[in-house]
BAFI-394301 format. One record per residue: residue in one letter; chain; x, y, z of N, C-alpha, C in turn. Coordinates in steps of 0.02 Angstrom, whole numbers, plus 32768, in hexadecimal, padded with zeros to 4 digits. Each point is the difference from the previous one (the first is absolute). Layout:
residues N
[a,A,[X,Y,Z],[X,Y,Z],[X,Y,Z]]
...
This chain:
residues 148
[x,A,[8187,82AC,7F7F],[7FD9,7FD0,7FD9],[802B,7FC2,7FF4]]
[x,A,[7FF8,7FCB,7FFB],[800B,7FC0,8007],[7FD8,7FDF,7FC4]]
[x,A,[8025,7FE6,7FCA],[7FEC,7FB7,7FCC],[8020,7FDD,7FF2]]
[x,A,[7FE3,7FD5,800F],[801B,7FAD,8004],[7FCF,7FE1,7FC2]]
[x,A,[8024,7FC4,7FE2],[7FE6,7FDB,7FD1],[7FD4,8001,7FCB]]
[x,A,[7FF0,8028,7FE1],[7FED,801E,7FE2],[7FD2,7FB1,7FDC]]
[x,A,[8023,7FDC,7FCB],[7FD4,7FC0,7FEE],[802B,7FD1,8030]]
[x,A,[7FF0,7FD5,8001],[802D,7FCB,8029],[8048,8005,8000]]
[x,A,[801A,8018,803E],[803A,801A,8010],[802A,8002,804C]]
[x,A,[8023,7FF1,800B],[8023,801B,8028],[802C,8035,802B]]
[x,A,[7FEE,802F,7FCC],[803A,8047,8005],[7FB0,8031,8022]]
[x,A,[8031,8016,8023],[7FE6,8046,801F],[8032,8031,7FF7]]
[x,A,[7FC9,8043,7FFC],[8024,803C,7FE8],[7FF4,8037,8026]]
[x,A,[801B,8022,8030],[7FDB,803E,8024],[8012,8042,7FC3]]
[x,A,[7FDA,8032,8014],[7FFA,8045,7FCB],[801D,802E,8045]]
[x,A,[8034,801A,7FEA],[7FFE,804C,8031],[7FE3,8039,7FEF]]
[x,A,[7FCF,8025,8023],[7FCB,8038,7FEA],[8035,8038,800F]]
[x,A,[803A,7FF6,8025],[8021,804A,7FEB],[8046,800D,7FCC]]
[x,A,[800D,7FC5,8009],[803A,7FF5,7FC1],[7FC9,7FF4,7FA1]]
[x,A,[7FCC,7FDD,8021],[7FDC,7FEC,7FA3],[8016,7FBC,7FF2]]
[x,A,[802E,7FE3,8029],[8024,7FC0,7FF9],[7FE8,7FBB,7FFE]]
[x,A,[8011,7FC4,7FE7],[7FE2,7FB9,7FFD],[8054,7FFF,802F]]
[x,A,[7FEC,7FCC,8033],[8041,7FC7,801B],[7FDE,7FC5,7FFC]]
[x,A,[8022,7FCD,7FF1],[8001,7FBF,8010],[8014,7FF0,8048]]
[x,A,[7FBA,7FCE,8021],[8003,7FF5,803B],[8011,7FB5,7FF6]]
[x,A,[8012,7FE4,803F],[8002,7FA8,7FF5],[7FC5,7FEE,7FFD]]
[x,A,[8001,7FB2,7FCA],[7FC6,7FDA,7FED],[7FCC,8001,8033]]
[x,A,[7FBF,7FEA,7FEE],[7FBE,7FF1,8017],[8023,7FAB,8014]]
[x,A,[7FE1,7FD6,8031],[8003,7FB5,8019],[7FF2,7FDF,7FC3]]
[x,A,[7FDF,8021,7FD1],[7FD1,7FD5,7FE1],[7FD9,8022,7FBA]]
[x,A,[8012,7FE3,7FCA],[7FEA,8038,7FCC],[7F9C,8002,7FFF]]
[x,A,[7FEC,8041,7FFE],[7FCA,7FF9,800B],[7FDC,804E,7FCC]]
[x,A,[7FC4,7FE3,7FFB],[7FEE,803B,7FDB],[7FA4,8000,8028]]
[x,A,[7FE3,8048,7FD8],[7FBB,8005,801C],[7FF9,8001,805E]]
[x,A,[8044,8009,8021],[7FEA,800D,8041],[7FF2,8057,8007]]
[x,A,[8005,8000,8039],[8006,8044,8032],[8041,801A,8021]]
[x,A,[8011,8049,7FE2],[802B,8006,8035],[7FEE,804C,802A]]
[x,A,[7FFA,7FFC,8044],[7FE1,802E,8027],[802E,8035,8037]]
[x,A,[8018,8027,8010],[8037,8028,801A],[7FD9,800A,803D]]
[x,A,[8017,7FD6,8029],[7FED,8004,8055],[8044,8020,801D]]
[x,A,[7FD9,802E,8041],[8041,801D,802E],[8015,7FB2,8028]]
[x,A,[803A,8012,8034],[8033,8035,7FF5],[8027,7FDB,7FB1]]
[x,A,[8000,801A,7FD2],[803D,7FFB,7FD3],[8000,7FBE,7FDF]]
[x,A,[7FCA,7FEA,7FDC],[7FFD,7FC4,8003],[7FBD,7FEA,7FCB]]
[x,A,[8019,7FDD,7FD7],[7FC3,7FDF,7FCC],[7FD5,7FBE,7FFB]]
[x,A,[7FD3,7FF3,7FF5],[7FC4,7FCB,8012],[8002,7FD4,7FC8]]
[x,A,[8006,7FCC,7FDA],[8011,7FED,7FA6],[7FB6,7FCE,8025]]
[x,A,[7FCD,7FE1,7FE3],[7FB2,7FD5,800A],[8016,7FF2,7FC2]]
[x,A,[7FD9,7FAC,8002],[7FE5,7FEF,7FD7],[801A,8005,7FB0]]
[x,A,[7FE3,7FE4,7FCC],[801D,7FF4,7FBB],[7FF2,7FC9,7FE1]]
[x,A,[802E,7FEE,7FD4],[800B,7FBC,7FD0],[8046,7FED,7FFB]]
[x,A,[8019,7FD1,801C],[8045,7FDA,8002],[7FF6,7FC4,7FEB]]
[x,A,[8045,7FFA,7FDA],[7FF7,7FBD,7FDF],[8022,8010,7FAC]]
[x,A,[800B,7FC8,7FD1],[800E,8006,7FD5],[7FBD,8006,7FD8]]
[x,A,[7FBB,7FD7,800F],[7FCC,8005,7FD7],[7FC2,8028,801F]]
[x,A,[8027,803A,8026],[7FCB,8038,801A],[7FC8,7FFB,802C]]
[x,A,[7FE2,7FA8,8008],[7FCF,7FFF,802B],[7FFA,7FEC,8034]]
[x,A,[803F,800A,8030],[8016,7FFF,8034],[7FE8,8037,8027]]
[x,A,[7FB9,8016,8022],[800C,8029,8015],[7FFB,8007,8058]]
[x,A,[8027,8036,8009],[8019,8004,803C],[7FE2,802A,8035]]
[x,A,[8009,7FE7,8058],[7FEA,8023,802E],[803C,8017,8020]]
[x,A,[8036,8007,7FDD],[8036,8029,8035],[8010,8030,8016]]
[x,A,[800D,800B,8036],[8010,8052,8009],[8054,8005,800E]]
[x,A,[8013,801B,7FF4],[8057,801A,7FE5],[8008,8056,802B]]
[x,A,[8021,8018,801B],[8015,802C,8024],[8051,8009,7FDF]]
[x,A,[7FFB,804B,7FDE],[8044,8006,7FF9],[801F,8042,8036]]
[x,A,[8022,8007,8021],[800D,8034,8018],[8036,8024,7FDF]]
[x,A,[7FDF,8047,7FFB],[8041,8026,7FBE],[802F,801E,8024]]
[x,A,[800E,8000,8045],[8036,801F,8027],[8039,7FB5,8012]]
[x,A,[7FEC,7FD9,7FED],[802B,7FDC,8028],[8037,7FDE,7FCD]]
[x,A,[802E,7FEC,8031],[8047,7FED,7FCA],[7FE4,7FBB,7FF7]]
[x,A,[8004,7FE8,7FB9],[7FF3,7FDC,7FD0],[803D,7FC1,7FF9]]
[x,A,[8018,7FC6,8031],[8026,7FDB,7FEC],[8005,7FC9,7FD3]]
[x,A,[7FA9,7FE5,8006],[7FF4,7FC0,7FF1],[7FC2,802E,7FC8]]
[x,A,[7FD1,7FC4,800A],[7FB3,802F,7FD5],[7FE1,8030,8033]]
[x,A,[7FDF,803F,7FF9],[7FF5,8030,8032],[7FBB,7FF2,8000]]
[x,A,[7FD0,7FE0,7FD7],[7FB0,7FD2,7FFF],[7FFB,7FD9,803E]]
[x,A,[7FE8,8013,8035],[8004,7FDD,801D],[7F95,7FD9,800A]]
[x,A,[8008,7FB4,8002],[7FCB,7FF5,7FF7],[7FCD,7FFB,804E]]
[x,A,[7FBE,8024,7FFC],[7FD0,8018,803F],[7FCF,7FC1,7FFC]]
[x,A,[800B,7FD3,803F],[7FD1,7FC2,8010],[7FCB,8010,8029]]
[x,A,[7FD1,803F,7FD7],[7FC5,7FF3,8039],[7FC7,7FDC,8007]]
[x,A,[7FC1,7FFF,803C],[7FCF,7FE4,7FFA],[7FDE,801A,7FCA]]
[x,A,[7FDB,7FBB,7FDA],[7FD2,8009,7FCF],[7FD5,7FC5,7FFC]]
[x,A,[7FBB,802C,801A],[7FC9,7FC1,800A],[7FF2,8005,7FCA]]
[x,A,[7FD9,7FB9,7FD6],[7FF4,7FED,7FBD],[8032,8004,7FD1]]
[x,A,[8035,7FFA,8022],[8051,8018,7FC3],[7FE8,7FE5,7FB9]]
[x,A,[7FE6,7FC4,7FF7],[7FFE,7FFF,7FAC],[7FCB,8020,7FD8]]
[x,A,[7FE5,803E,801E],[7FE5,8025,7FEF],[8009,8054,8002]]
[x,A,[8048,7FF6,800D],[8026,804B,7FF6],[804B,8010,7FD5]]
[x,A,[7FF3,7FC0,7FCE],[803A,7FF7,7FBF],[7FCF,802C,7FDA]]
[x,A,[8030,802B,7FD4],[7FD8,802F,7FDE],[8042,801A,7FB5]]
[x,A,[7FDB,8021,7FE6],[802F,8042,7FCD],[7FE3,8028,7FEB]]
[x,A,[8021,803E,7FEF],[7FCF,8036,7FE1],[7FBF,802A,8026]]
[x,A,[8019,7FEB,8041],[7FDF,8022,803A],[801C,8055,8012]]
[x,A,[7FCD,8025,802E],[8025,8049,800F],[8003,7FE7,804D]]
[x,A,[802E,802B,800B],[802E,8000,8040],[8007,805C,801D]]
[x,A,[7FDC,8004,803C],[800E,804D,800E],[801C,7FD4,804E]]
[x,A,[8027,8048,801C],[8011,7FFC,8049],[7FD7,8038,8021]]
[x,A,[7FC6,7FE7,803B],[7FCF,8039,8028],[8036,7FFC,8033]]
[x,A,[8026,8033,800E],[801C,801D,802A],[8003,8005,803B]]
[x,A,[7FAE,801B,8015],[7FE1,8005,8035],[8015,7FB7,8031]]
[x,A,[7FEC,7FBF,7FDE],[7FEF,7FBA,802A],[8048,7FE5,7FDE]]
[x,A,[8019,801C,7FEE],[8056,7FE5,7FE9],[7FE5,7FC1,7FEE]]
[x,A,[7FEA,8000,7FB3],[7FDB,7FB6,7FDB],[800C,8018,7FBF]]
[x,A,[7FF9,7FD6,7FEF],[7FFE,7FE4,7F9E],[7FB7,7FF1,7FFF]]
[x,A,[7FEA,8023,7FBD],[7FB7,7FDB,7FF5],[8017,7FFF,7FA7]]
[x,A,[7FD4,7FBD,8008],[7FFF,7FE7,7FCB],[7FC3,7FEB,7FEA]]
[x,A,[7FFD,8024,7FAD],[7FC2,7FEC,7FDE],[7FF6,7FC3,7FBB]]
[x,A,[7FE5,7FDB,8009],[7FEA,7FEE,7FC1],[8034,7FDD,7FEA]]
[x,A,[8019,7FEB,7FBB],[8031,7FCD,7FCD],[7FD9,7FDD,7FE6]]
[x,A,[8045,7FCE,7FE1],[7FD1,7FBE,7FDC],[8020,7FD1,8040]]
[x,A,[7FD3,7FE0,8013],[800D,7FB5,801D],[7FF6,7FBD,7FF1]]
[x,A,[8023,7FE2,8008],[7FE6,7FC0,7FDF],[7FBF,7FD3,8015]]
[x,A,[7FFE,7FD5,7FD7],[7FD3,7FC7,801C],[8002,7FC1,7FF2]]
[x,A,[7FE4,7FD0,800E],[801A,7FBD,7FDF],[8006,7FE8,7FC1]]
[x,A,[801D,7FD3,7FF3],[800D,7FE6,7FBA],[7FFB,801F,7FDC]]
[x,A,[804C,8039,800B],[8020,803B,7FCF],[7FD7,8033,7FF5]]
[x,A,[7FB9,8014,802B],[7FDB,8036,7FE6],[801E,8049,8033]]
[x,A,[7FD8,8026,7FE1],[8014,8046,8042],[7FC6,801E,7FD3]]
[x,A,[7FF8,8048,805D],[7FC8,8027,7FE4],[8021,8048,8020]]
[x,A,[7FE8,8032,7FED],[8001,803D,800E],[7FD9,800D,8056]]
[x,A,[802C,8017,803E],[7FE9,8008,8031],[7FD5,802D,8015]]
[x,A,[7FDE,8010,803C],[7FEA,8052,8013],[8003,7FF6,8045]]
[x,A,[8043,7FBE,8015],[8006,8015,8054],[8029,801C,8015]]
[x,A,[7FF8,802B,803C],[8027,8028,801A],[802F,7FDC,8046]]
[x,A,[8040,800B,8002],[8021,7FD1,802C],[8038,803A,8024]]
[x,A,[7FF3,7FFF,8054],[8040,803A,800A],[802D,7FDA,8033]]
[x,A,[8041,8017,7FEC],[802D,7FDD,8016],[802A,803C,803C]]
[x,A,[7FEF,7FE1,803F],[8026,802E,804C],[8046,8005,7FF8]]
[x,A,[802A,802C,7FF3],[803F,7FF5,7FFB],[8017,7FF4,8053]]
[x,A,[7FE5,8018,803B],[801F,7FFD,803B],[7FF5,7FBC,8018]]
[x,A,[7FAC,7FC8,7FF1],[8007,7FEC,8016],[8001,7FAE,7FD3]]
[x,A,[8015,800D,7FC9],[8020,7FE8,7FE1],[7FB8,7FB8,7FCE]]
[x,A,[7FCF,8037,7FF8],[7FB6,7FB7,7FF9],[7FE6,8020,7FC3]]
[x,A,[7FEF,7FE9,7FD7],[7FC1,7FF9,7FDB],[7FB7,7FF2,800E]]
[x,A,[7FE0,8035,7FE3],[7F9D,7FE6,800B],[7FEC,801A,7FE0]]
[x,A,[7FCD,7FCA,7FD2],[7FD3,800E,7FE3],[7FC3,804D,7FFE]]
[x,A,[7FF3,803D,7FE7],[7FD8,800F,8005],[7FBC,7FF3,7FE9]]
[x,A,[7FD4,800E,8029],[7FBF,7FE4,7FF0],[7FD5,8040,7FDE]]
[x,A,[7FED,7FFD,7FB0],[7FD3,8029,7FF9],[7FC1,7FEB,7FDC]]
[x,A,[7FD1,804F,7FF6],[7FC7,7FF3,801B],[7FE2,7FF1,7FB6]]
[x,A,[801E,8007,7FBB],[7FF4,7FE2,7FD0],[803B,7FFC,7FC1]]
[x,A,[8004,7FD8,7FD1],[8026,7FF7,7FC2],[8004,8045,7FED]]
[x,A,[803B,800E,7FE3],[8004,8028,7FCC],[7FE3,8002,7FBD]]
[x,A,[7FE5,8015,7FE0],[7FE4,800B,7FD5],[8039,8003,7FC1]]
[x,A,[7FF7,7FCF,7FC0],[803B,7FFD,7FDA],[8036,7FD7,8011]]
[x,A,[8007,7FDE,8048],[8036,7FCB,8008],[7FF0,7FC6,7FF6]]
């Protein structure tokens, strides 16, 4: 298990499930709170999206890759530039984040996103991100959620 930033922060913390243990890992790029963090194979974590910034409404479409096997010289965050059609419409926080296995993807539901002149609303789109082939797309569904 893996937590990072808890309110706007920088520090990440892994848990060892056989020791019971907290370690301190090196900083996040970027103090951030309200993202995702998702445990993709081989060995390796997914950090989406959040709020960066000193006045929180910064919010973000980044994807961050930490790999937990590897030697750590510099920051071990390393930041993931993939395609994203409509990019200013996949800044988010407070979104869920699963990894489907099967299609080696991230899907992502829902957050708050912003909108113009300082507003934001509560989402119900679904967006999956290809880890192989490195893209974002929109999913298309067949009605609103009910309550978002």
């Amino acid at each position: 298990m893996v937590q990072a930033g808890g309110a706007l922060s920088d520090e990440c913390w892994l848990f060892n499930t056989t020791s019971s243990c907290w370690t301190q890992y090196p900083s996040l790029v970027e103090a951030v709170a309200g993202h995702t963090l998702t445990l993709a194979p081989p060995n390796r974590v997914l950090l989406f999206g959040g709020l960066t910034g000193v006045d929180t409404e910064n919010y973000s479409d980044r994807l961050y890759t930490l790999y937990l096997l590897k030697n750590h010289t510099a920051t071990p965050w390393e930041l993931t530039t993939p395609i994203i059609p409509h990019s200013n419409h996949l800044r988010r926080y407070g979104h869920t984040t699963v990894l489907d296995s099967a299609s080696r993807s991230l899907v992502v539901f829902g957050g708050i996103v912003p909108l113009p002149r300082i507003q934001k609303e509560k989402s119900s789109e679904v967006w999956v991100y290809n880890i192989a082939q490195n893209v974002w797309s929109l999913v298309k569904t067949t009605r609103e959620v009910p309550g978002v």
